[in-house]
Structures are given as structure tokens and as C-alpha cells.
N, C-alpha and C positions, 0 to 999 in steps of 0.2 A: 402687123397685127400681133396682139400677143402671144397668140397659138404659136404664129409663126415664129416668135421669139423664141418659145419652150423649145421648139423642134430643132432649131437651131443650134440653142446650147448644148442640146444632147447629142447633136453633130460633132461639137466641137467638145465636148466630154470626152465622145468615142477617140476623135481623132489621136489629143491628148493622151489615153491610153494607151492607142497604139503605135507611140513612137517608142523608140530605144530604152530601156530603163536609163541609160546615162544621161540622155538627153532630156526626161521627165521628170530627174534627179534635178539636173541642173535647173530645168523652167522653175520647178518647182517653188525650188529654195528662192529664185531670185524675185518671179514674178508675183508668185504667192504667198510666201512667207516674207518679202519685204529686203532680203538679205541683199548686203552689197558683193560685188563683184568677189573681192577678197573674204570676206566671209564664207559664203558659199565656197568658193575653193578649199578653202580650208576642212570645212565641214565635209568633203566630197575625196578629200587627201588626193587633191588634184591642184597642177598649177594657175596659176589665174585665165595664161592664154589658152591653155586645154577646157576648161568655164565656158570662156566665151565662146569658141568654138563650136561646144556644145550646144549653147542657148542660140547661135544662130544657123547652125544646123536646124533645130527642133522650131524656133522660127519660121524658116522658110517650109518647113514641112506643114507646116498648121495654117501659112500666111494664104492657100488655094482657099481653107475655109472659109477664112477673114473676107476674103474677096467681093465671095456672093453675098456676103452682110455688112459692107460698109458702117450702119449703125450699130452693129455688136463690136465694138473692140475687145481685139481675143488677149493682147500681151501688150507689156510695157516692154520700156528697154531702147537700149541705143545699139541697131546692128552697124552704126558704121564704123565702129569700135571692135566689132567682133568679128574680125576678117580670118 
């Protein structure tokens, strides 16, 4: 239902919020703003493997929301890259 879509997002709003600044740094730039791996590192004056790290850290943290909403996809990205 689409109620239950708003409610949801605002879930997954909060949650986003409240992970780490570095890790919200990292989602951010790559998920939202479109940035590639090396880019965002760059922009973050951090290494690329330190990045990835990040984004799946902050992945698996947000991935319990994703859970209960199958139909919402929360992030893009490849964690099997980001070990």
C-alpha cells in the first residue's frame, strides 16, 4: 500500500541517518550521488579499499530494513567486492 511505502521510507531515512558519518559519507557519494568507487575515495581522502569497507559496513547495517520491504530497494552496489 502506498501509506505503507511513505512509512517505510521514513524508516529507512532514519536508519540512513543514523549510521556513522563515514559510512553515510561513503553511501552517500556512491549510491546517491552516482560516484564510482575511485571517485568517492578520492573526494573522502580515503583509500579505495577503506570506501569499500565503508559502503559495506553501512550496507549491512541498513540491509535488516531492506529486509522487511523486498519491494523497496534501499542501495545499489556490488558487496562482493567490498570485503
Amino acid at each position: 500500500a502506498p501509506q505503507e511505502d511513505v512509512v517505510r521510507l521514513a524508516q529507512i531515512r532514519a536508519a540512513f541517518f543514523r549510521l556513522p558519518e563515514d559510512q553515510r559519507a561513503a553511501l552517500h557519494l556512491v549510491a546517491i550521488e552516482g560516484l564510482s568507487y575511485p571517485e568517492a575515495a578520492k573526494v573522502l581522502g580515503v583509500p579505495q579499499g577503506t570506501l569499500m569497507s565503508r559502503l559495506a559496513r553501512a550496507r549491512a547495517a541498513l540491509r535488516a530494513f531492506e529486509d522487511g520491504a523486498p519491494h523497496l530497494k534501499l542501495v545499489g552496489g556490488r558487496d562482493d567486492a567490498a570485503g
